[in-house]
Backbone as numpy.savetxt, mean C-alpha at the origin, in Angstrom:
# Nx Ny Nz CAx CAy CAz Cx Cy Cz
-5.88 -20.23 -19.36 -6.43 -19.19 -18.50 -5.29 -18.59 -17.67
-4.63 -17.42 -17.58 -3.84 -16.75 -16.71 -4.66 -16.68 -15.62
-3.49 -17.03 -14.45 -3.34 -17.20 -13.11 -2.63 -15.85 -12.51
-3.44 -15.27 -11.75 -3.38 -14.19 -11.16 -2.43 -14.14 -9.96
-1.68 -13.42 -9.56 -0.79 -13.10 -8.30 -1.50 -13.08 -7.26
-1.63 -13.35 -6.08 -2.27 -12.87 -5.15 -0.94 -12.17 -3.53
-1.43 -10.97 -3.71 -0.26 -10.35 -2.50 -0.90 -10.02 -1.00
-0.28 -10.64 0.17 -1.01 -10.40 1.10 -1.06 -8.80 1.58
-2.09 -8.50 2.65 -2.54 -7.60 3.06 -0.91 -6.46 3.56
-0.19 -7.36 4.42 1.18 -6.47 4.75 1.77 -6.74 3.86
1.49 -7.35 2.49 3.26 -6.74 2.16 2.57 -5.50 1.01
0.85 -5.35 0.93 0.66 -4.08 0.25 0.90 -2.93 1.21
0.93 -2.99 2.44 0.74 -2.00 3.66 2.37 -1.72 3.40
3.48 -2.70 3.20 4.67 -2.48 3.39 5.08 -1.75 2.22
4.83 -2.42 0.95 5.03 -1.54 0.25 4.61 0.05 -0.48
3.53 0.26 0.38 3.00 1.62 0.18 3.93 2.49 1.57
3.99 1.96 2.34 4.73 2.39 3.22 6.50 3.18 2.70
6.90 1.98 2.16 7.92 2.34 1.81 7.70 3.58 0.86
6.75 3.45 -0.01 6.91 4.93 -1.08 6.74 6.06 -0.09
5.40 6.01 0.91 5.18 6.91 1.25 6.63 8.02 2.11
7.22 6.62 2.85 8.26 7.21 3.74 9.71 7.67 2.84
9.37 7.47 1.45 10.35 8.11 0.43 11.63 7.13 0.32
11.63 6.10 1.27 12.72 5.29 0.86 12.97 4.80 -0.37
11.84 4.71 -1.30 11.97 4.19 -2.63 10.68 4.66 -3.35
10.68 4.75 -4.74 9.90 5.02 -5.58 8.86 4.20 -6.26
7.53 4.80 -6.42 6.75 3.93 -6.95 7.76 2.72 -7.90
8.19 3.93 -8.94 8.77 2.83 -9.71 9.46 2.07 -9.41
10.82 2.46 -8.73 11.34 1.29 -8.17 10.73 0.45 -7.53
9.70 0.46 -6.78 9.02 -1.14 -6.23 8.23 -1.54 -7.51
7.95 -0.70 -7.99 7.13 -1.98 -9.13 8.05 -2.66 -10.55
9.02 -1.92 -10.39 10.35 -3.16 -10.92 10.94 -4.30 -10.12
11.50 -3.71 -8.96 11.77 -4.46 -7.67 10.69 -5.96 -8.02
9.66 -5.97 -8.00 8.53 -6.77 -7.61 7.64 -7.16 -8.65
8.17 -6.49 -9.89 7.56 -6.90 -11.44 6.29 -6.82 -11.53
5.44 -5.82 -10.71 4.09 -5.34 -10.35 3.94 -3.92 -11.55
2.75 -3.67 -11.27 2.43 -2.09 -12.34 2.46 -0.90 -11.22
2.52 0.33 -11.66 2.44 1.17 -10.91 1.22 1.40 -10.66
-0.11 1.17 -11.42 -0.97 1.06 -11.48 -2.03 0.34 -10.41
-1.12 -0.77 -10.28 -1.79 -1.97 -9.15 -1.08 -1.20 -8.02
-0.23 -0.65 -8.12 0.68 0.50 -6.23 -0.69 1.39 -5.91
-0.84 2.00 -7.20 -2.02 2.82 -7.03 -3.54 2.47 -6.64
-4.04 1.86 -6.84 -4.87 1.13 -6.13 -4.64 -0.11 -5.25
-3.20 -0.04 -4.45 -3.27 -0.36 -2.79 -2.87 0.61 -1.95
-2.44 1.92 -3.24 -2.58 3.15 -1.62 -3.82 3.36 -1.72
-4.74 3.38 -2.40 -6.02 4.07 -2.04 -7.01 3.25 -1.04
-6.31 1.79 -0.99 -6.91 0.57 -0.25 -6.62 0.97 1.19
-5.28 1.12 1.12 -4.34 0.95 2.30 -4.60 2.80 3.39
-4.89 3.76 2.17 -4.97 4.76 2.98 -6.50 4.92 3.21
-7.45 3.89 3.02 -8.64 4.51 3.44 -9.23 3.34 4.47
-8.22 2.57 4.80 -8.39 1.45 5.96 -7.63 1.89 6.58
-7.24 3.21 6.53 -6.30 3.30 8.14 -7.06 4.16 9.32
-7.11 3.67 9.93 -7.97 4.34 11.12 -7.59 6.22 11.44
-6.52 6.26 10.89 -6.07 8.14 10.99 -6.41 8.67 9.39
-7.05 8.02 8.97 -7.50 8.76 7.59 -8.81 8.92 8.06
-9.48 8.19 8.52 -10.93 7.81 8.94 -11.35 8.85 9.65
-10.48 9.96 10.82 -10.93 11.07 11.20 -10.70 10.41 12.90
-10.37 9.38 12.97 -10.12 8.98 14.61 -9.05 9.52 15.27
-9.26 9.95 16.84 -7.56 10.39 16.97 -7.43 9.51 18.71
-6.03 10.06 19.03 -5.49 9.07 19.79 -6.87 8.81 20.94
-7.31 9.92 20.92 -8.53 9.26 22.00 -9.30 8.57 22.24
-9.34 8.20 20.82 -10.71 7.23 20.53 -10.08 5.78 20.85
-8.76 5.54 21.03 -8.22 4.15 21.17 -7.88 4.20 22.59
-8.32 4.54 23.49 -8.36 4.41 25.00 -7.61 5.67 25.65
């Protein structure tokens, strides 16, 4: 039975981060990290729809 990877919550936040901020390329992290581009792609869609500024909140709503 293959045994699955399991990646925590920040290092998907970190590494979507990094694409987003252009320091590196999908592809390059998913060589970097021997991941699919595929699995990048569904933790930005994770990662950008748990962020509270996608959600429509703005600085006011946090005090």
């Amino acid at each position: 039975m293959k045994q699955y990877r399991h990646f925590e919550e920040d290092f998907k936040r970190d590494v979507v981060a990094r694409i987003d901020s252009g320091a590196m390329t999908k592809a390059q992290v998913a060589r970097e990290h021997n991941i699919s581009s595929s699995l990048i792609d569904r933790w930005q869609v994770s990662v950008e729809s748990t962020s509270p500024f996608k959600q429509g909140y703005n600085r006011a709503s946090f005090g």
